[in-house]
C-alpha positions in Angstrom: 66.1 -34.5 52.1 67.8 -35.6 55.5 65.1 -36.8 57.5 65.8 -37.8 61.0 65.9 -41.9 61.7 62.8 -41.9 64.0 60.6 -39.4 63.7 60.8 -39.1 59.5 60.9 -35.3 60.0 62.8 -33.3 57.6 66.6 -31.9 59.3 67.9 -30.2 55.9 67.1 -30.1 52.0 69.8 -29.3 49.6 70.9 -30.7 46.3 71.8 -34.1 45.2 75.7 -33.9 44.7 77.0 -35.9 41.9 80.3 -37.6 42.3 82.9 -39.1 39.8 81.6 -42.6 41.1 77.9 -41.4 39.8 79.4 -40.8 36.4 81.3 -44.0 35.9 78.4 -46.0 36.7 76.4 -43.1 34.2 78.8 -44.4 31.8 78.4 -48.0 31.9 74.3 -47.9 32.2 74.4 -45.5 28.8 76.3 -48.0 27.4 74.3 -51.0 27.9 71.1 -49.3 27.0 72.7 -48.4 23.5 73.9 -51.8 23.5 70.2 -53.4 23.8 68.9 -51.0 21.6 71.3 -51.7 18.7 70.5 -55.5 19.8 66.9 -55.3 19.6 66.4 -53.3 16.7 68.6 -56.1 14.5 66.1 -58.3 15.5 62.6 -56.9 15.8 63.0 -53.8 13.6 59.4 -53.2 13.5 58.6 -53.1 17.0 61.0 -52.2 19.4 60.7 -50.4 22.3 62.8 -47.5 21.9 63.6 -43.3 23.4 64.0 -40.8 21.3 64.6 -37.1 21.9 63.7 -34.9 19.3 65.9 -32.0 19.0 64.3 -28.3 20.0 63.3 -25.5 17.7 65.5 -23.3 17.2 63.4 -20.7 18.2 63.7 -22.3 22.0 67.0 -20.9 21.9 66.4 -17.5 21.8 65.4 -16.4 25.3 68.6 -18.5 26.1 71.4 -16.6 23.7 69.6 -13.5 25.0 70.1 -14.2 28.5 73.8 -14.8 28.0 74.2 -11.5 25.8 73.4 -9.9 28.7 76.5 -10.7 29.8 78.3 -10.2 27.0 78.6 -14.4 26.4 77.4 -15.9 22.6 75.9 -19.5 22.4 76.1 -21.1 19.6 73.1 -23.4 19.2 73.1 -24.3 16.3 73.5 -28.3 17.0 73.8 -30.6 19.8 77.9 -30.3 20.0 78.2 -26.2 19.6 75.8 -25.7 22.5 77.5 -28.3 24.3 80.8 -26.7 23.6 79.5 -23.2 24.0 78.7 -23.7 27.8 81.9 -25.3 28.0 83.3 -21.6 27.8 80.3 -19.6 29.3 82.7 -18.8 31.9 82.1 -15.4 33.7 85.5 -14.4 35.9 83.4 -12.4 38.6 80.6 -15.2 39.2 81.6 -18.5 39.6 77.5 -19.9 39.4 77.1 -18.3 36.4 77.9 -21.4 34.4 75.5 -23.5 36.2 72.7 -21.0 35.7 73.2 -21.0 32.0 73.2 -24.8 32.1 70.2 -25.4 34.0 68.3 -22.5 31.5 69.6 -24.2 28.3 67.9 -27.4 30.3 64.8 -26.0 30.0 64.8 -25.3 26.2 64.8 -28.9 25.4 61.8 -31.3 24.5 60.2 -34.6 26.4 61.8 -37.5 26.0 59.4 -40.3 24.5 59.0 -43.7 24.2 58.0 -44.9 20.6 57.5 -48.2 18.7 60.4 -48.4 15.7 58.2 -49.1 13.2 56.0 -46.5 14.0 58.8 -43.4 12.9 61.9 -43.4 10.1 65.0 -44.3 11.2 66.1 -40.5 11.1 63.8 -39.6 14.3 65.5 -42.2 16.7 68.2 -40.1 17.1 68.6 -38.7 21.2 69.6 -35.0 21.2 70.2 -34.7 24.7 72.7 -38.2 25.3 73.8 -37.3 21.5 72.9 -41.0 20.4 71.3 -42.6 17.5 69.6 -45.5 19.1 68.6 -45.7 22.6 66.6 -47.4 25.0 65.7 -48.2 28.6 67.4 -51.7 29.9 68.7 -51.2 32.8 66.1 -50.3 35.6 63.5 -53.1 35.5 63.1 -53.3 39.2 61.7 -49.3 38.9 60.3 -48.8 35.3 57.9 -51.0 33.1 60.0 -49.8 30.0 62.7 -51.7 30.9 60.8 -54.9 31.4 59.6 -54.9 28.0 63.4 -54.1 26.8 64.2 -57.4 28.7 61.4 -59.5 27.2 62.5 -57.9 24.0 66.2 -58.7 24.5 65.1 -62.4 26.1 63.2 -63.3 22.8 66.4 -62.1 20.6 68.7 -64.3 22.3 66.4 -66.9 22.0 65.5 -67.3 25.7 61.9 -66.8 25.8 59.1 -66.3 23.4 57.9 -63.0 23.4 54.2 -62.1 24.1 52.1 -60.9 20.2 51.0 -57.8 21.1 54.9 -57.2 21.4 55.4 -58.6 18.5 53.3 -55.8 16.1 54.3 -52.7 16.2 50.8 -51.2 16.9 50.8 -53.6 20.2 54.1 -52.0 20.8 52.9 -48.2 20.1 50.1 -48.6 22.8 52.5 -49.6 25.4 54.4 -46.9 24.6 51.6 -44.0 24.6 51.2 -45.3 28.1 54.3 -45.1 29.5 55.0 -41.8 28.6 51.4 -40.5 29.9 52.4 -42.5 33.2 55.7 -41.0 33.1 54.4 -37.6 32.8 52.3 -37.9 35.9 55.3 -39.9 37.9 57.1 -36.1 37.4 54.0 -34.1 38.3 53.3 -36.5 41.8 57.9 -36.0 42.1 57.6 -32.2 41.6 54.7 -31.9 44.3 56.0 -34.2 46.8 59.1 -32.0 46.6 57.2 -29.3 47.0 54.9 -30.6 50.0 58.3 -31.5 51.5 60.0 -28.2 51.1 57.1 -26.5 53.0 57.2 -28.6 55.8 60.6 -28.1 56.3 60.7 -24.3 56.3 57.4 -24.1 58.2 57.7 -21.9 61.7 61.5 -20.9 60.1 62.9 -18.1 58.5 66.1 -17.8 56.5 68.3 -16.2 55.0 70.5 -17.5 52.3 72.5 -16.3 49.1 69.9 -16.5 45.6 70.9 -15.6 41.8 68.1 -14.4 39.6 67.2 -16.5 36.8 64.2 -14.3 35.3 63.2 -10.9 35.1 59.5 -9.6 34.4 57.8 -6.3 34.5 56.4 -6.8 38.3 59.1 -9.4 39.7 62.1 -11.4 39.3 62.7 -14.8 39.9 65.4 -16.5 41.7 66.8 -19.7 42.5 68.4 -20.5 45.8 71.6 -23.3 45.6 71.4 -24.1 49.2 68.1 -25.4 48.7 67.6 -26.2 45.2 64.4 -23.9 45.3 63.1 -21.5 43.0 60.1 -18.8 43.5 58.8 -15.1 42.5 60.3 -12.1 44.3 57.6 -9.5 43.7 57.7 -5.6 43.2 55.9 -2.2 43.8 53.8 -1.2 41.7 56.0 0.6 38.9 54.0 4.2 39.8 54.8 4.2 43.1 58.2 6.4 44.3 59.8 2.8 45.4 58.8 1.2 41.4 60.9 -0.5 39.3 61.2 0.0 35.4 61.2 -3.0 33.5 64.4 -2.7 31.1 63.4 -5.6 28.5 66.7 -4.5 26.0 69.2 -5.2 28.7 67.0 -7.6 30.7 67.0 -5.1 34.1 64.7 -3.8 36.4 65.8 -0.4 37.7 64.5 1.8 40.4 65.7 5.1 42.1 67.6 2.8 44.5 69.2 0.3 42.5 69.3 -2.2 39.1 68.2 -6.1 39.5 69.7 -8.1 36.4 69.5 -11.7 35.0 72.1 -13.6 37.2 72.9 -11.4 39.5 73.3 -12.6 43.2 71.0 -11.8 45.9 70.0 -12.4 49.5 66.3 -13.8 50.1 64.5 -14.5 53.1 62.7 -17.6 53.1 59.4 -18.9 55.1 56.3 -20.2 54.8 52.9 -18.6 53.8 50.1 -19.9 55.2 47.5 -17.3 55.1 45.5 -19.0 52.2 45.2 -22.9 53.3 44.6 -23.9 50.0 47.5 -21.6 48.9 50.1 -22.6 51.3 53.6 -22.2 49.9 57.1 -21.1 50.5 57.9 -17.5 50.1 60.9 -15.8 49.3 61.4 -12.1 50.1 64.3 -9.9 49.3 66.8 -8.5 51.7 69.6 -7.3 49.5 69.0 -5.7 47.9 66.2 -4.8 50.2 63.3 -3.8 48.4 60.8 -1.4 49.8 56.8 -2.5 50.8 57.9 -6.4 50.0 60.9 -6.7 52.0 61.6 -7.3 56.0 62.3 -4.8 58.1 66.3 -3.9 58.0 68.0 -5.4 61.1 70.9 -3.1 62.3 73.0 -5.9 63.2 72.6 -7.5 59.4 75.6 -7.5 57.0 75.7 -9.7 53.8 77.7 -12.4 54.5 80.1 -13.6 51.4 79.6 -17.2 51.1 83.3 -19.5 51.2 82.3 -21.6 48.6 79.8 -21.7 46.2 77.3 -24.8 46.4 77.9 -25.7 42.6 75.7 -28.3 40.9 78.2 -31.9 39.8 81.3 -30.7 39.0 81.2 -32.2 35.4 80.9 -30.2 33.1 78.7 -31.9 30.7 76.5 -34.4 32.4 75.1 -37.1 31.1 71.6 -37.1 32.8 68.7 -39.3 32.3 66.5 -40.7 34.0 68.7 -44.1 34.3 70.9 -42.2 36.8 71.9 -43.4 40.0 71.0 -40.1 41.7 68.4 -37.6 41.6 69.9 -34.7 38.7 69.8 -30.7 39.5 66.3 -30.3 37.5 64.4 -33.1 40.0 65.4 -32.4 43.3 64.1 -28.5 43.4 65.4 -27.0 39.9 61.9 -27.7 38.4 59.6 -24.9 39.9 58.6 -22.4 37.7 59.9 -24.2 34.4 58.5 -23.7 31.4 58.5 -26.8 29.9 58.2 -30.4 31.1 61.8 -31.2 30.1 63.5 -33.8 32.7 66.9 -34.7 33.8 67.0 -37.0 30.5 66.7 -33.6 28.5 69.4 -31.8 29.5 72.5 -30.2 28.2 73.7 -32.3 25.2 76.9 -34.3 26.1 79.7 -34.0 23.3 79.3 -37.7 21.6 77.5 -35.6 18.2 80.1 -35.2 15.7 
């Protein structure tokens, strides 16, 4: 958010763009945290504090490689490197988002990120799917997360700095700590995700817009979109299917159809968003369709209207395969907007695999 030096109020929302400075920095911080984990481990290999990333079902996958049959692409998921090199060339000439839509999909297939004791788990479950790492930790935000204080105190005793405390020196004493900081993280993203949220209303209250939106989801009584501008995400509704204006859920090809036209997974659309606030308990931001217009659900048809072709399209980071967790320097696509609606509780930490696996 841009909020305005004096009075705090909100002046526009958008997307945190990454730069080439963000990943260098990326870089470095992954590398020091691999560096204290391989550290820590040599020295207290029965309780260290480490992260691990267990690597998703298979079955998570299968929404995903549906999705991008749709459009005639093929993922190969089979590990961390295939899908990493499968979105690589998910490249669709005719839609330059589509890329970035599969990516922040394929985000949501992926497990929590956890905090564990090493003693507590075989050496075979450290491994970090989504950084493609075998031993990682958290070292290098101490001024924002606990985890990283106990890395320090860890690291401190192993140099021979300090003693360390005993209930870090049993892996049970470890384990608790651990339980906790991943509950506490848990409820840090739930508090982030409604603050966002809260926010977002507030800035589109007593406005209406109307901006480009590429459809992420399809169901038998609405769609769902996601809007770049804003890095917002909601539920375009429909008719009921037996009225004339209804739409026919198409669950082979992933379509809706109607009489007037066919709404598909990442297709690009035109939404009008504003605020509900007939509920007050239920206050939100709503997102109507305008192209294509939609009978009983969308705005009335201005005469003066014509869909505007956007310039450029508002991509996420230009890299290709970021290397998100939550030790970034800036906010990644999934927690500044991208979260609404998710499925899982997957973070910026569990995104698309970067190609270290070999």
């Amino acid at each position: 958010f841009a909020v305005d030096a004096e009075s705090k109020d909100a002046l526009d929302v958008g997307v945190y763009e990454l730069r080439e400075a963000n990943a260098l920095v990326e870089e470095f911080m992954l590398l020091a945290n691999t560096t204290v984990a391989k550290r820590i481990l040599s020295h207290y290999p029965q309780c260290s504090l480490l992260r691990r990333h267990p690597p998703p079902p298979s079955r998570n996958f299968d929404a995903l490689k549906r999705l991008a049959e749709s459009r005639g692409v093929t993922l190969n998921c089979d590990t961390n490197k295939d899908l990493s090199v499968s979105l690589d060339g998910a490249v669709i000439a005719d839609n330059s988002y589509f890329n970035t839509l599969l990516r922040i999909i394929a985000t949501r297939c992926m497990q929590q990120a956890v905090y564990f004791s090493s003693g507590t788990l075989p050496h075979s479950d450290y491994y970090h799917y989504g950084l493609a790492i075998p031993v990682y930790t958290h070292f290098t935000s101490p001024i924002r997360r606990y985890a990283d204080v106990v890395t320090h105190r860890l690291l401190a005793a192993a140099l021979g700095i300090e003693r360390l405390s005993n209930d870090l020196q049993r892996k049970e004493g470890v384990r608790r700590v651990c339980e906790r900081l991943n509950f506490r993280h848990r409820m840090a993203q739930y508090a982030q995700r409604a603050s966002v949220d809260l926010h977002t209303f507030l800035f589109f209250r007593g406005k209406s817009v109307e901006e480009e939106a590429y459809v992420i989801k399809v169901l038998t009584n609405a769609f769902v979109v996601l809007v770049p501008r804003y890095g917002i995400e909601g539920s375009i509704y429909l008719p009921d299917s037996t009225s004339p204006d209804g739409f026919t859920f198409d669950n082979r090809n992933l379509a809706l159809t109607s009489r007037s036209c066919v709404i598909r997974v990442f297709d690009r659309v035109i939404v009008q968003i504003s605020t509900d606030e007939s509920q007050v308990e239920k206050q939100c931001v709503n997102l109507i369709s305008v192209s294509p217009r939609i009978a009983a659900v969308s705005p009335p048809q201005q005469e003066h209207y014509a869909i505007k072709e956007v310039e450029e399209i508002r991509e996420s980071p230009k890299r290709k395969t970021p290397l998100w967790d939550d030790d970034l320097t800036s906010p990644s696509a999934s927690d500044s907007g991208y979260h609404a609606g998710c499925s899982s509780e997957a973070g910026p930490e569990e995104s698309v695999p970067v190609k270290r696996s070999k």
